[in-house]
N, C-alpha and C positions, 0 to 999 in steps of 0.2 A: 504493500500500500504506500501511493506518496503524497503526504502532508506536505501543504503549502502551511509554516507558522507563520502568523503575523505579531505584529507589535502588540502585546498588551493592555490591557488600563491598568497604569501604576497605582493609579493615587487619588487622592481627592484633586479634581480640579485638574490632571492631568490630560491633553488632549496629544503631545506631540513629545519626541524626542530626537535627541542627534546620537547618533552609530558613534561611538567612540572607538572601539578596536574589537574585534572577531576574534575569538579564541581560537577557532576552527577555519579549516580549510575545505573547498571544495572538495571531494574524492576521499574525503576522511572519516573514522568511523568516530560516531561518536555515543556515551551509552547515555543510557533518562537520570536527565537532573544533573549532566556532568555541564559545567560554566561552558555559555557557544557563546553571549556577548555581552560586552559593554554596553549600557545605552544612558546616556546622560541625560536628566529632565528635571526642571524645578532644581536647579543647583546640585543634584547628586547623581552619583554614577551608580549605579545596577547593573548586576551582572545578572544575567535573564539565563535558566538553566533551559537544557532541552526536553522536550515534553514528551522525547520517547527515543527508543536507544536505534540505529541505523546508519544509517550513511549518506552525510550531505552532498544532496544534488546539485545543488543551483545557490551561492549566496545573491540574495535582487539587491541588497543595501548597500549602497559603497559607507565606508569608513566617512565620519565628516558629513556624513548625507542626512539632514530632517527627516523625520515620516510622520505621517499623523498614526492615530491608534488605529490597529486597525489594518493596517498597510502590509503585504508580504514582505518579509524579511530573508529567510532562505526556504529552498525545498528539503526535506529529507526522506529518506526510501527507507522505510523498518516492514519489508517486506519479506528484504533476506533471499527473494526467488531467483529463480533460475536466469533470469536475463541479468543480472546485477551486473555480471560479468563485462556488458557487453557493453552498458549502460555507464560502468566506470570507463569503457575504453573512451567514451562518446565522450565523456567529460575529459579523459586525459586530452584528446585531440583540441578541444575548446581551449583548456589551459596552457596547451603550448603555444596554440597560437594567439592566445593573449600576451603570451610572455614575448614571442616576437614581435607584438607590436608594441611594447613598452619596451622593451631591452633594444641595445644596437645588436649588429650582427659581429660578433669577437671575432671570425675567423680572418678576415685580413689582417696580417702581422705589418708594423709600421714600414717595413721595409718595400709592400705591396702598393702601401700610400704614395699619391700624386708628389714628383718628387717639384724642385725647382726651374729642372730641365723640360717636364710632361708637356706636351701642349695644350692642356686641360688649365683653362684659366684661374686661378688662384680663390678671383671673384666668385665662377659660379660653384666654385666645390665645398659639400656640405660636411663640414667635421664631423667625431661622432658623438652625441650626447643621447639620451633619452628626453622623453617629449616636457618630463615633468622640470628636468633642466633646461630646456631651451626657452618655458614657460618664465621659470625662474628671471633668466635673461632678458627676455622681454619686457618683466615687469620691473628690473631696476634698470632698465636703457642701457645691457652692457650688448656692444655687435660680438655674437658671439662664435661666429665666424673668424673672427680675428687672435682667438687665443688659443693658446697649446696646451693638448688636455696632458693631464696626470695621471692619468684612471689607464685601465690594462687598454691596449693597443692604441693610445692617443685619446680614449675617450673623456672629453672635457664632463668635468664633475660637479656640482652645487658648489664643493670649495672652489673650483677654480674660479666660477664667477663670482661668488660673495671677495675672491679677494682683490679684485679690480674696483667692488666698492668699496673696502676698507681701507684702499689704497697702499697696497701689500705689493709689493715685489713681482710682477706675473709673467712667466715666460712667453715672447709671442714667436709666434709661427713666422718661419721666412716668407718674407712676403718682397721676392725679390721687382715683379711688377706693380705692386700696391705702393710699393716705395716713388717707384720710378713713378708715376701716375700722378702721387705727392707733390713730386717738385715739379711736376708740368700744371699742378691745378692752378686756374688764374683767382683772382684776389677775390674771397668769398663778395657778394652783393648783400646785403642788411638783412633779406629772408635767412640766409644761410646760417650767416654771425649769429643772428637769433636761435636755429633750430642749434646749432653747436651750444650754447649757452644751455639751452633747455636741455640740451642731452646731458651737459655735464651737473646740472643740477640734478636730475633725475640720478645720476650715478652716486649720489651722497641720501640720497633719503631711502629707504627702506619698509617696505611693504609686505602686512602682519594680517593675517588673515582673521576676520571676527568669527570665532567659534568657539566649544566648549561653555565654561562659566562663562567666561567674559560677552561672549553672546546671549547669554540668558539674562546676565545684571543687566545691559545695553536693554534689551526688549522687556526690563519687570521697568526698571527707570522712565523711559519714555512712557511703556503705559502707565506710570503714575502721574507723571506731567502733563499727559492728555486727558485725564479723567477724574484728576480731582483739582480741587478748589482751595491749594497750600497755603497755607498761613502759617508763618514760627512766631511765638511769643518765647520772648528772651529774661532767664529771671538769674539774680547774683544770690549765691546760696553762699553758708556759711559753713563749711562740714568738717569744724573744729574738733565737734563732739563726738561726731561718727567716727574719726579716726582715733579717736581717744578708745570709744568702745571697742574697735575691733582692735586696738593694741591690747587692750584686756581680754579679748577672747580668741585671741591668738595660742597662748599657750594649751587652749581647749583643744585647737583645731590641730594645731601640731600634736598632739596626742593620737588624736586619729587619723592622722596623716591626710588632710585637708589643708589645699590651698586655701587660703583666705583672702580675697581680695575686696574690694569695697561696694562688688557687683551687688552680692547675696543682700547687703544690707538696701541696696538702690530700691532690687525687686520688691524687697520684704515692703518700702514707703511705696510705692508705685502698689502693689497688688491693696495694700490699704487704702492708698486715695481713689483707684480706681473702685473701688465698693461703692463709693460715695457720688462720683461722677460715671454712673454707667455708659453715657453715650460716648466717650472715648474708646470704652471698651467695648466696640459695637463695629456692624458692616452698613454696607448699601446693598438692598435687594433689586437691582436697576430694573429689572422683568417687572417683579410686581409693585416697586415704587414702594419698597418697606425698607425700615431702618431692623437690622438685625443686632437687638440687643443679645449680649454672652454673659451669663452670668458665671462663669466659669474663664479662669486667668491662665491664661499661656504665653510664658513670655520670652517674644526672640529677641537673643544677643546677636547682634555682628560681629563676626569675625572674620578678622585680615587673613587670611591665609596665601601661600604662595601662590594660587593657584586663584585667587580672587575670593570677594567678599560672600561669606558666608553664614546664612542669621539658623543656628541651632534652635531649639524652640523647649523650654523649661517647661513642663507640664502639669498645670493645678500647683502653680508655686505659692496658692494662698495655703495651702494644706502641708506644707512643707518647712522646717525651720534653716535657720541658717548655714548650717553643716550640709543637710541634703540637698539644699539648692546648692552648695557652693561643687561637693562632688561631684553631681552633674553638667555646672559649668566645666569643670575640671574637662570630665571625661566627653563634654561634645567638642570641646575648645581641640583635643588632642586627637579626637576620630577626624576634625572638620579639615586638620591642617597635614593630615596622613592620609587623605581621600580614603577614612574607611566608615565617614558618618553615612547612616542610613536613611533611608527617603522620607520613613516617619519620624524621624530626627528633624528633618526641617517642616516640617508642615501642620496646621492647625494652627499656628499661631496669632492671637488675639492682641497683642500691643508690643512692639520693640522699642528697645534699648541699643543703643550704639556709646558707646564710651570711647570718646574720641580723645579722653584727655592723656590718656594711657601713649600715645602718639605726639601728644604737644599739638600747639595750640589754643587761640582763646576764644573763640566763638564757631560757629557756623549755623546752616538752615541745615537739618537732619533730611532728607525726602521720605516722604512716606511709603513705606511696605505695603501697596496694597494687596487686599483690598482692607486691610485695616485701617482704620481711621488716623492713628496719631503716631508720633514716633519720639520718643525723649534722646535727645543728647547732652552728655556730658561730657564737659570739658575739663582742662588740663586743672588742677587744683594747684592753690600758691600765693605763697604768703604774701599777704600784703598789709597795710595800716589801715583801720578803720576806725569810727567811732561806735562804743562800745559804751553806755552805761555815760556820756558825755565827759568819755576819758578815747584818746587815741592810743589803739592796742592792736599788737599782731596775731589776724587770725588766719586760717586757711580757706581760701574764697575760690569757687569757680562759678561759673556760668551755665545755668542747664538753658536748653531751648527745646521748646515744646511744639515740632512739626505737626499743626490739625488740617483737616479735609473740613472748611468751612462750611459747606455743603450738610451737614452733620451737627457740627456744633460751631455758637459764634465765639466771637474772643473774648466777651467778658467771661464766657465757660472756661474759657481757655484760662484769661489769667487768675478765676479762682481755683483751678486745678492746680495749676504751677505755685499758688499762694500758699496753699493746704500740704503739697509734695514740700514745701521749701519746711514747714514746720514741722513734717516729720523727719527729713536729713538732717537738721537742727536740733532737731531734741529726740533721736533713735530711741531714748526709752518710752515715747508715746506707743511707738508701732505694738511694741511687744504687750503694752498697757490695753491698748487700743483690741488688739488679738486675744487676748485673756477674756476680756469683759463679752468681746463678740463670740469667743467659743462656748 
């Protein structure tokens, strides 16, 4: 029997994905539930197992390639019968001749090569690269006709073009009529001068192709841009006493081998104020024109990873105290920056945190994560003088900014959210007070 698989539905809210890397090769056997791909969506990678053991036919997905859900992906044969045989030859013959027409042909040795003497013009003779090389060429403005490959029998290689734009050392090809042709060309006209100009610019910039993460930030970003109604209200917090507290509950958390950072105490004020201002903690139902309030707190952190920005998502962090939020940060912070966080690791999330101060600097607009409403950031924390008690005194001051979807709620909701947030960072023994009294 042969299954055509297609793409999945991952997730909530997933409709598409990008092919990251194929485990599996055409002609290969493979058994049920052993990893056949990569597929990146919604910021994480998935490896998709096989759904039954045989032998792939046909991969349809190239690596890098979108699909929506739904879409064929590869064929596979778990039939086992008597043509199999005949059926792997049909595929071997597809795959050689795919390989000849990506691969050059190796069998002329250099010495076979058009020499200086040939009568075969210099001009129209083609080096030999493959196609995804000559692409390469084209898109940084190198004539690639002109260089002398490195690669077995003359074949010019990716380095050898990258090194004409890093402006490396490159061996060129005799070019004993290209020369001569040179000193007879008469004085460029302005058209020319120009296109030479633009050639050598093009030979200094370099071109990055948008996929993976950084293609999925690029399209969550802009649809946030297009679809909501951003407003940041900017508020100066005092978080003297927050870091007093957790230098005191440090030695707790080193006990139990917990990082402690100043996150767990953010969420603990955030999942408190939000109780009190549900509509932050809420969506937009655009279909039926309903605001979707959450009575239930899930809240994503950003994080930088090398690999681009990544918001993990803490789950019912009202139900949870400082240690257990803080382990979980620990442990998505460490899956997110080792691509081995999982797809419901990012998803669900009801309100983000980005802590930008961790990075430096003193302000910014957060963008909102939709389709959630609001997004807090916080900035770099630092000492400075203030008035205190109508005495000038050094406390530890940053700036939070409060990214809303005005659409949802206005600013005066705004700056008493930010008002109410700034009194629990301020006095952290309310939160814990405040949670007592509500349990």
């Amino acid at each position: 029997m042969v299954l055509e698989f297609k793409l999945p539905d991952l997730g909530e809210g997933v409709s598409e994905g990008e092919i990251v890397k194929w485990l599996v090769n055409e002609g290969q056997q493979i058994r049920e539930d052993e990893p056949m791909v990569e597929v990146m969506t919604d910021k994480a990678t998935v490896q998709i197992p096989s759904p039954t053991s045989g032998t792939v036919r046909q991969i349809l997905a190239k690596e890098g390639q979108t699909v929506k859900v739904g879409t064929n992906l590869v064929v596979i044969d778990n039939s086992g019968g008597k043509d199999g045989g005949l059926e792997a030859q049909q595929i071997e013959d597809k795959q050689s001749q795919r390989r000849k027409e990506i691969q050059p042909s190796m069998q002329s040795s250099p010495e076979k090569l058009p020499s200086q003497n040939s009568q075969v013009s210099s001009e129209t003779r083609r080096v030999i690269a493959t196609p995804a090389t000559r692409k390469l060429a084209r898109d940084l403005g190198v004539d690639i006709d002109a260089l002398a490959g490195t690669g077995p029998g003359g074949r010019i290689t990716d380095e050898d073009v990258k090194r004409i734009v890093s402006g490396s050392k490159q061996p060129q090809r005799p070019q004993t009529q290209l020369v001569q042709k040179e000193i007879e060309r008469p004085v460029q006209e302005p058209r020319q001068q120009l296109g030479s100009v633009e050639q050598a610019l093009s030979e200094m910039e370099e071109r990055v192709p948008i996929h993976g993460i950084r293609k999925r930030i690029s399209e969550k970003m802009l649809r946030s841009a297009q679809t909501t109604a951003a407003v940041t209200h900017i508020e100066e917090v005092d978080f003297t006493e927050l870091i007093a507290l957790r230098e005191a509950t440090k030695p707790l958390a080193d006990a139990q081998n917990v990082k402690l950072t100043y996150l767990p105490f953010i969420m603990k004020a955030v999942t408190t104020t939000l109780k009190q201002f549900p509509y932050f903690n809420a969506a937009i139902d655009e279909e039926k024109q309903e605001f979707l309030i959450k009575h239930y707190y899930n809240l994503g952190f950003a994080t930088d990873t090398p690999n681009g920005l990544i918001v993990p998502v803490v789950k019912d962090a009202e139900k949870k105290n400082i240690f257990e939020i803080a382990k979980e940060i620990q442990k998505f912070s460490d899956d997110a920056r080792t691509g081995k966080i999982g797809l419901q690791d990012i998803q669900g999330g009801t309100f983000t945190i980005t802590n930008i101060g961790t990075l430096g600097g003193v302000m910014s607009t957060p963008i909102i994560n939709v389709p959630e409403v609001a997004i807090l950031g916080v900035h770099k924390i630092q000492k400075k003088p203030v008035v205190l008690n109508n005495e000038i005194v050094i406390r530890d001051i940053a700036f939070v900014a409060l990214s809303f979807d005005h659409r949802i709620v206005d600013g005066a909701d705004a700056a008493r959210f930010t008002s109410k947030l700034k009194q629990y960072l301020e006095n952290p023994s309310l939160i814990f007070v405040e949670a007592s009294l509500n349990g």
